[in-house]
C-alpha atoms as an extended CHARMM CRD file, in Angstrom:
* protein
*
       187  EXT
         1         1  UNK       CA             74.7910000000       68.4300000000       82.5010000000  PROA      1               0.0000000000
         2         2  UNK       CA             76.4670000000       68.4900000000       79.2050000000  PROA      2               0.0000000000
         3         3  UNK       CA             80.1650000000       68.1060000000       78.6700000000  PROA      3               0.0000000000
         4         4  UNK       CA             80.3810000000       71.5450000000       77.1840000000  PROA      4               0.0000000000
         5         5  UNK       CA             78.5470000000       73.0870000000       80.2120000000  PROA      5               0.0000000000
         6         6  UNK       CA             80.5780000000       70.5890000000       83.0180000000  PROA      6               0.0000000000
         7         7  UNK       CA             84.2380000000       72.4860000000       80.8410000000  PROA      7               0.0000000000
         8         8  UNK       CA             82.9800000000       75.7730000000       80.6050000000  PROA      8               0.0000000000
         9         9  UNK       CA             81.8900000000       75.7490000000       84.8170000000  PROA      9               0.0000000000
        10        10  UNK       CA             85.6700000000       73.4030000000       85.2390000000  PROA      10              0.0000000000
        11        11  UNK       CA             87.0930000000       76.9990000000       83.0580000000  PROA      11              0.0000000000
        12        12  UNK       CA             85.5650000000       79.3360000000       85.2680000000  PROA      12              0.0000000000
        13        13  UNK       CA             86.5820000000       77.7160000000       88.4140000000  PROA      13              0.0000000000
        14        14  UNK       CA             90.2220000000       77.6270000000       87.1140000000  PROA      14              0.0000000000
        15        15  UNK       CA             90.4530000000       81.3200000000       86.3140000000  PROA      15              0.0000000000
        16        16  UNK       CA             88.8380000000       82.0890000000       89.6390000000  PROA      16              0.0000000000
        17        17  UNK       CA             91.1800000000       80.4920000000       91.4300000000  PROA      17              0.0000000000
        18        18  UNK       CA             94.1280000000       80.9710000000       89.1610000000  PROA      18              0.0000000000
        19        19  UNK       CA             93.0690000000       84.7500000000       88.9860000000  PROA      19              0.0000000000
        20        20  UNK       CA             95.1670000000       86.3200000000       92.4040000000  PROA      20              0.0000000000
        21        21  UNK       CA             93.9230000000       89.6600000000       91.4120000000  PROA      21              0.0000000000
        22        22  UNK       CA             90.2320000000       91.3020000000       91.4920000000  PROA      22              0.0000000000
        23        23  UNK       CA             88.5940000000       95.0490000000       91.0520000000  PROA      23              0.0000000000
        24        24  UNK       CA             87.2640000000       96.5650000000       94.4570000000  PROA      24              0.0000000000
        25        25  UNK       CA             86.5870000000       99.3800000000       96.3680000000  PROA      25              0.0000000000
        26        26  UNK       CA             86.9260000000      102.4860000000       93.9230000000  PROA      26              0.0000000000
        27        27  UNK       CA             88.8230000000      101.1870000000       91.1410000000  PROA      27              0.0000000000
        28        28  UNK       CA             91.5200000000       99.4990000000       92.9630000000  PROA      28              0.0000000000
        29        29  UNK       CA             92.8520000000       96.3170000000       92.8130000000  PROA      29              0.0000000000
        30        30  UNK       CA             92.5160000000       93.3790000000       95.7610000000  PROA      30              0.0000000000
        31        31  UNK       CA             95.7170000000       90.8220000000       95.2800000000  PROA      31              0.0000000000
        32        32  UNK       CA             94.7400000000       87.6810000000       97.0600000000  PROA      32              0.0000000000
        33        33  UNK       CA             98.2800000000       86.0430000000       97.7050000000  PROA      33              0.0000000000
        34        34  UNK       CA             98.2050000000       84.0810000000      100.3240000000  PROA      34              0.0000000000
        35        35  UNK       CA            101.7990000000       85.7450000000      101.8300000000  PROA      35              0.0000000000
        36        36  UNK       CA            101.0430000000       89.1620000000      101.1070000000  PROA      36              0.0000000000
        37        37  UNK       CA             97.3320000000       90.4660000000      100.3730000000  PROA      37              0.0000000000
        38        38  UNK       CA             97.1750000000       93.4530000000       99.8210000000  PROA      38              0.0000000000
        39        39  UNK       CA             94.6300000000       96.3790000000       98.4580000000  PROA      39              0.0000000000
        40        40  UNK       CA             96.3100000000       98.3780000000       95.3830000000  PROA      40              0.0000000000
        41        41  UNK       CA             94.9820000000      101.7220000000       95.1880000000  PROA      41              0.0000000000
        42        42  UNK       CA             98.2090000000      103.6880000000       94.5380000000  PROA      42              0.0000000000
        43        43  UNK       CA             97.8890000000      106.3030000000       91.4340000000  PROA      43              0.0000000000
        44        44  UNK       CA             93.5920000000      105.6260000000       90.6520000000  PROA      44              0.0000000000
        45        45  UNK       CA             92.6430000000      109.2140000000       91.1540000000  PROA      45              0.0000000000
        46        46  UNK       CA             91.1660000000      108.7140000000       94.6930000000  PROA      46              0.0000000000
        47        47  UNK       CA             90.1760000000      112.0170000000       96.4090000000  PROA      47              0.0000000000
        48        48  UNK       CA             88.5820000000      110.2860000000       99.1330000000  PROA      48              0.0000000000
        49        49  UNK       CA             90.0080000000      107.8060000000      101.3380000000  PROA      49              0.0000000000
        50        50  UNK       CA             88.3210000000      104.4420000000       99.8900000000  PROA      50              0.0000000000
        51        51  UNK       CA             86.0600000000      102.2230000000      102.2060000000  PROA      51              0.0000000000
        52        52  UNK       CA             84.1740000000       99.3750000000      101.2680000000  PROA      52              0.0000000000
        53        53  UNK       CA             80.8270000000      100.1170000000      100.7750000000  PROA      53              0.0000000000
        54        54  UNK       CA             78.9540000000       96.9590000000      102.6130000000  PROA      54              0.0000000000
        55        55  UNK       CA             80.6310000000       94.4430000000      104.5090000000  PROA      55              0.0000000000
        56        56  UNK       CA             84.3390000000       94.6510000000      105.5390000000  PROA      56              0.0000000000
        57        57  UNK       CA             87.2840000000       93.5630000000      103.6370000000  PROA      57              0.0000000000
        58        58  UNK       CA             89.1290000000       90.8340000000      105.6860000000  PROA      58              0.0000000000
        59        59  UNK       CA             92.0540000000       88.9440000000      104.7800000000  PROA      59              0.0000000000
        60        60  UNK       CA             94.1430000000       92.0740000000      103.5880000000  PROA      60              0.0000000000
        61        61  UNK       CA             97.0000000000       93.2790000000      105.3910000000  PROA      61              0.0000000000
        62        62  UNK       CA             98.4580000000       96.5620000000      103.2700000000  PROA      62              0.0000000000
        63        63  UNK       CA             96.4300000000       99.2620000000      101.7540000000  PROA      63              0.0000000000
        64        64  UNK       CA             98.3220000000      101.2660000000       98.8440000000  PROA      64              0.0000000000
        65        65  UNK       CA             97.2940000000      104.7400000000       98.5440000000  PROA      65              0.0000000000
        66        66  UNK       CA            100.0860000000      105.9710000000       97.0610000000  PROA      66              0.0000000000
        67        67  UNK       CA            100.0450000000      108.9900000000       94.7020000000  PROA      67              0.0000000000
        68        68  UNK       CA             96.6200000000      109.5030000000       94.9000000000  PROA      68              0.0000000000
        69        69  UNK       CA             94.4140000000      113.1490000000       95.7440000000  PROA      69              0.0000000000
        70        70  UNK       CA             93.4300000000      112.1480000000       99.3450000000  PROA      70              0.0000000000
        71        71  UNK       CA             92.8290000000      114.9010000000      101.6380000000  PROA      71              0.0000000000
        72        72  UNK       CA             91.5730000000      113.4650000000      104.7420000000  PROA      72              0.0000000000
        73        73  UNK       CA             92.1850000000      109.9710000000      106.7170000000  PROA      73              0.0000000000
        74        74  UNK       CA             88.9110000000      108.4510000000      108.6530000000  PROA      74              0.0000000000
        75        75  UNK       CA             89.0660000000      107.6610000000      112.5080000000  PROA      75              0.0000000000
        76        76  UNK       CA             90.6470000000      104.3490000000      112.8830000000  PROA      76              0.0000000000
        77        77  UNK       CA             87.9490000000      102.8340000000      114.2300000000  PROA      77              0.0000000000
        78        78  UNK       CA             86.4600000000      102.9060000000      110.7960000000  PROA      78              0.0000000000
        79        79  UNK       CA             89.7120000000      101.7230000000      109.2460000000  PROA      79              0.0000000000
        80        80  UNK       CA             89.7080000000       98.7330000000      111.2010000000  PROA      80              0.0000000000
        81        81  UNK       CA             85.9260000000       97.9940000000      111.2960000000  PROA      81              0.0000000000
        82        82  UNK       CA             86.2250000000       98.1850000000      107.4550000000  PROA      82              0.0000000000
        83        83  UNK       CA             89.5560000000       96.2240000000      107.2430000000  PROA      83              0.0000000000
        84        84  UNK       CA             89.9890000000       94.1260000000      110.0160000000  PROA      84              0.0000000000
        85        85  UNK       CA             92.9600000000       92.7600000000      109.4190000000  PROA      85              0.0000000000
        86        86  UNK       CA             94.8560000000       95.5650000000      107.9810000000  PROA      86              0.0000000000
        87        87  UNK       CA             98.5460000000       95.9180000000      109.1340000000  PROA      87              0.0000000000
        88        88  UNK       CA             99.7300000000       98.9970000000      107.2750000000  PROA      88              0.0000000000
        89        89  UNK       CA             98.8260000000      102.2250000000      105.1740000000  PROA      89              0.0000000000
        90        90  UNK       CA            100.9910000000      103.6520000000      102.3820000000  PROA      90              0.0000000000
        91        91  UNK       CA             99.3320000000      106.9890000000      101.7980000000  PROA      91              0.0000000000
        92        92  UNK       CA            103.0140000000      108.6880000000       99.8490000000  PROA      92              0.0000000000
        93        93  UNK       CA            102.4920000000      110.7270000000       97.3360000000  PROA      93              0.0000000000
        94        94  UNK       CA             98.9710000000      112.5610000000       98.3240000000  PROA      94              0.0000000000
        95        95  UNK       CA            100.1540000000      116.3570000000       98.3180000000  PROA      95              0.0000000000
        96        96  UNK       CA             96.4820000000      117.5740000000       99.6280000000  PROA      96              0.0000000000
        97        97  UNK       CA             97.2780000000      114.8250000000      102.7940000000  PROA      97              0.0000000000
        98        98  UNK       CA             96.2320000000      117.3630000000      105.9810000000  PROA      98              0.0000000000
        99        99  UNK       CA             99.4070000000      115.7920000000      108.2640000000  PROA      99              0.0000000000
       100       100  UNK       CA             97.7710000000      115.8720000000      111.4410000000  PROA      100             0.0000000000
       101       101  UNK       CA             94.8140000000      113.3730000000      110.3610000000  PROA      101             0.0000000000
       102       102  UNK       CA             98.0400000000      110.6600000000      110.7750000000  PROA      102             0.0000000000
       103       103  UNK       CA             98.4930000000      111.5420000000      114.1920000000  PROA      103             0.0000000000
       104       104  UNK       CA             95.3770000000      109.8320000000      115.5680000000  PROA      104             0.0000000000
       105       105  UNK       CA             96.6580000000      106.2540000000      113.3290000000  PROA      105             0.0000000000
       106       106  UNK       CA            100.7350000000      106.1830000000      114.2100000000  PROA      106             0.0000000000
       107       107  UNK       CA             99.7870000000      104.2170000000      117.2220000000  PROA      107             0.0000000000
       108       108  UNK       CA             97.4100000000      101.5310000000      115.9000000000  PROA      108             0.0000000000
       109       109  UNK       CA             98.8690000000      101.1050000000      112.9050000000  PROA      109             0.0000000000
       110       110  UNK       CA            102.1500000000      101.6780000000      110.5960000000  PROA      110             0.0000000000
       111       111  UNK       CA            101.3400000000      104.5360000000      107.8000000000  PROA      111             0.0000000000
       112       112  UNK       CA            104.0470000000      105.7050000000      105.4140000000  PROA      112             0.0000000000
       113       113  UNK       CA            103.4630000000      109.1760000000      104.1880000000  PROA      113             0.0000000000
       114       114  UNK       CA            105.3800000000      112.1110000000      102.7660000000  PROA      114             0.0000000000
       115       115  UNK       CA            104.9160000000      114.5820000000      105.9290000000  PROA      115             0.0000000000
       116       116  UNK       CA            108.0970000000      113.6230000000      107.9980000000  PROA      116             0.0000000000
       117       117  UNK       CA            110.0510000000      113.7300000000      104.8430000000  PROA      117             0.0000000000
       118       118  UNK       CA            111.6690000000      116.4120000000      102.8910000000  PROA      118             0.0000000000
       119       119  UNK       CA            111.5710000000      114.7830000000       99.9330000000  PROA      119             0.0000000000
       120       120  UNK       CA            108.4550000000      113.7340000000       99.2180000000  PROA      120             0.0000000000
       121       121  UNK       CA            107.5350000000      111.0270000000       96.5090000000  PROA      121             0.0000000000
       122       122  UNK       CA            107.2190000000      112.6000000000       93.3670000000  PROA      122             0.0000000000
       123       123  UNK       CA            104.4480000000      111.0060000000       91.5620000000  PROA      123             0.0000000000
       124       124  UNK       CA            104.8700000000      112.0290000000       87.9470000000  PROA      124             0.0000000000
       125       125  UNK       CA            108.3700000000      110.7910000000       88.2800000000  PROA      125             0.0000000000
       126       126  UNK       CA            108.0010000000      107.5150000000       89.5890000000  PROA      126             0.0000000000
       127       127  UNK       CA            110.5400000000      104.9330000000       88.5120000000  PROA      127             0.0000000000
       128       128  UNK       CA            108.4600000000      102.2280000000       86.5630000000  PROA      128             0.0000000000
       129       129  UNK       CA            110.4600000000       99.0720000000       87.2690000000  PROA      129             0.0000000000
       130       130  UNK       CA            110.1130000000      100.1570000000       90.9710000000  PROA      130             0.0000000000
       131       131  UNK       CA            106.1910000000       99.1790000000       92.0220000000  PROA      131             0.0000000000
       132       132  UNK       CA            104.7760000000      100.0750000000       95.4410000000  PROA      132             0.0000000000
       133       133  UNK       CA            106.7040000000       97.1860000000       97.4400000000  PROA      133             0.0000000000
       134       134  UNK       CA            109.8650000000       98.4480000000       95.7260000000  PROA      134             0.0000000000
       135       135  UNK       CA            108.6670000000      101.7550000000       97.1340000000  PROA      135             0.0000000000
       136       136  UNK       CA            107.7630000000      100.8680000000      100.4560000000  PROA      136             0.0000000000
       137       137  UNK       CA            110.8870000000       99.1250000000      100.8790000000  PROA      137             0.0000000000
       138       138  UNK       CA            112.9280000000      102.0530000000       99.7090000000  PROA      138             0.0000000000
       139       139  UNK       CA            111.0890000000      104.0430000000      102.3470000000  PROA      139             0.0000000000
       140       140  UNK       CA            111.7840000000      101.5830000000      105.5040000000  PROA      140             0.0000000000
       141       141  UNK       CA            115.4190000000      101.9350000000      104.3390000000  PROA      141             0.0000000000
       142       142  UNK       CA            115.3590000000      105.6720000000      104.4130000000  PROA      142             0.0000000000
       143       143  UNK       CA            113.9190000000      105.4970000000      107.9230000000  PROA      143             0.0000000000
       144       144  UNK       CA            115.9330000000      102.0180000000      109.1470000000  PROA      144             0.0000000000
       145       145  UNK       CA            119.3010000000      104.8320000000      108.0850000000  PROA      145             0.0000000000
       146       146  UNK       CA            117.7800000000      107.9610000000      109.5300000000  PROA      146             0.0000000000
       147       147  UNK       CA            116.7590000000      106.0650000000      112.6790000000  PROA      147             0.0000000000
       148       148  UNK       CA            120.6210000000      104.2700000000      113.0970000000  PROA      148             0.0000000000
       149       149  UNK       CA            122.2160000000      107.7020000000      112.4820000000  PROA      149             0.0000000000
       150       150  UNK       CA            119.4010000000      108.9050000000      115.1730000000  PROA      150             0.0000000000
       151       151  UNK       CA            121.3520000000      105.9510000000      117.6420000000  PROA      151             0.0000000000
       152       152  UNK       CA            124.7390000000      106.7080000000      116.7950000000  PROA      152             0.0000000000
       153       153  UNK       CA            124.2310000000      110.5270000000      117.4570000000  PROA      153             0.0000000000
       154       154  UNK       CA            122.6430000000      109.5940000000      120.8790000000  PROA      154             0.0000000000
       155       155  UNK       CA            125.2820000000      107.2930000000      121.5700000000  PROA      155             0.0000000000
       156       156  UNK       CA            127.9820000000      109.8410000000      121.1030000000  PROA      156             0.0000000000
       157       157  UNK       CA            126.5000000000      111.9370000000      123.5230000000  PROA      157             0.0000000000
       158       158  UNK       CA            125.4560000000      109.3490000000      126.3210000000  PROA      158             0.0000000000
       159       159  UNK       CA            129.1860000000      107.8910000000      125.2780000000  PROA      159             0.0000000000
       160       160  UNK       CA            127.8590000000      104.6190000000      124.9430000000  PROA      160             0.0000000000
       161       161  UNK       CA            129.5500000000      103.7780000000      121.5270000000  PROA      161             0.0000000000
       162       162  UNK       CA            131.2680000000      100.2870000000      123.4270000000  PROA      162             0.0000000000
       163       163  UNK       CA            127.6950000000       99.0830000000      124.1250000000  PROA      163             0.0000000000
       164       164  UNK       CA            125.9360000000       99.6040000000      121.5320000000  PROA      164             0.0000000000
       165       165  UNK       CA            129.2210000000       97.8550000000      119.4770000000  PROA      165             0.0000000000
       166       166  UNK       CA            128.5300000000       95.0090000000      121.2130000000  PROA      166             0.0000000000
       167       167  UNK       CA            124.6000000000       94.4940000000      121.0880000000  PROA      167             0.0000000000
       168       168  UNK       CA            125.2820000000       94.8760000000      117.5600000000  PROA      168             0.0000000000
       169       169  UNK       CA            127.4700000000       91.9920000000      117.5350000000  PROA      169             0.0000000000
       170       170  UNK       CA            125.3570000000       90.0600000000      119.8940000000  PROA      170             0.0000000000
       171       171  UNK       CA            122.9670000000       90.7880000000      117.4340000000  PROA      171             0.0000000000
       172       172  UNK       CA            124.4700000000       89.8260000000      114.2950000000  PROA      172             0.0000000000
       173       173  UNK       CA            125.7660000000       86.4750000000      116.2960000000  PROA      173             0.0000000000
       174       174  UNK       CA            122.3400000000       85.6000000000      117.0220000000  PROA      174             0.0000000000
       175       175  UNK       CA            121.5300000000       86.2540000000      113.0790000000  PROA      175             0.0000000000
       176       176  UNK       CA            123.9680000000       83.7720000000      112.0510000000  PROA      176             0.0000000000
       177       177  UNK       CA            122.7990000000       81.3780000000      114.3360000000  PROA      177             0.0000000000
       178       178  UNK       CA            119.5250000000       81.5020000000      113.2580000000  PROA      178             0.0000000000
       179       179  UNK       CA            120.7460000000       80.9100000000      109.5260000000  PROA      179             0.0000000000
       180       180  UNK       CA            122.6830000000       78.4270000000      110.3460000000  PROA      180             0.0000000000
       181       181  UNK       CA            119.9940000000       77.2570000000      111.9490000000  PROA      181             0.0000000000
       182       182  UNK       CA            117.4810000000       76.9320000000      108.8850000000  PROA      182             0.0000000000
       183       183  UNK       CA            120.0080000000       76.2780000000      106.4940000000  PROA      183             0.0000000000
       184       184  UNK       CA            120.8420000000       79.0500000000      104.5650000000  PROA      184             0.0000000000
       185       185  UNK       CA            124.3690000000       79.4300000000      106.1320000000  PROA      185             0.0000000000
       186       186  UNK       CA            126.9130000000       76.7820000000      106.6830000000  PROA      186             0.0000000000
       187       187  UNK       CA            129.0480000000       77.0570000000      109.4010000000  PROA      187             0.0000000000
């Protein structure tokens, strides 16, 4: 093997592995990071819901669907036989979404959409420095407020206000503890 051959097969390997970001499915995008694989499908034009077309996609834990034209959501026993390790569905921004196809997935697996919400994501107006984990986290903080507002109603009627004061401290001790405990905190 020549030394031009032996650098141009040492260059390939490099930008394979360096490369943390490759085409699949129907013109989405796989990020391999190690923390947070995920499939990027969000704004490609999809009508369908996308599933690979051979062998299953392992290894990724979020699918982004976002903004797409995605009418109807497979059984999730073809979800998970085509992504096995899949943890999550973002599937915001699909106006044509028929709601009750999410029913049969809320309780094997997390899905964000727009049909709780009365505000749903506007997809020609999406804020560009914001990208779909900016999104998603925007989301869980819309629903982490709606669903402590949810508490604190309930615990004005039940008149439980002193208890749930003090599992939130409890809470927020243990917190500390653990931060202390790893180091980010000093005591």
């Amino acid at each position: 093997m020549t030394s031009i051959t032996s650098a141009f097969l040492l260059l390939l390997l490099f930008v394979a592995v360096a490369c943390r970001s490759v085409p699949c499915l129907d013109g989405c995008t796989c990020e391999l990071s190690e923390h947070d694989p995920v499939i990027r499908c969000d704004g490609v034009g999809l009508n369908r819901f996308p599933l690979p077309h051979s062998s299953p996609l392992r290894g990724f834990h979020f699918l982004a669907l976002t903004c797409n034209d995605i009418d109807t959501i497979p059984a999730i026993s073809m979800i998970k036989a085509s992504f096995p390790d899949l943890q999550g569905i973002d599937v915001q921004g699909n106006t044509r979404l028929n709601c009750s196809d999410l029913v049969h997935l809320h309780k094997d697996i997390p899905v964000l959409s727009d049909c709780d919400n009365e505000k749903p994501l506007q997809c020609d107006n999406l804020d560009k420095n914001c990208d779909w984990k900016c999104r998603t986290l925007t989301k869980l903080k819309e629903m982490w407020a709606q669903f402590k507002d949810l508490v604190n109603r309930k615990a004005k009627e039940w008149q439980a206000e002193e208890t749930i004061e003090a599992a939130k401290s409890w809470f927020s001790a243990q917190f500390k503890k653990f931060k202390i405990a790893i180091g980010e905190l000093s005591d």
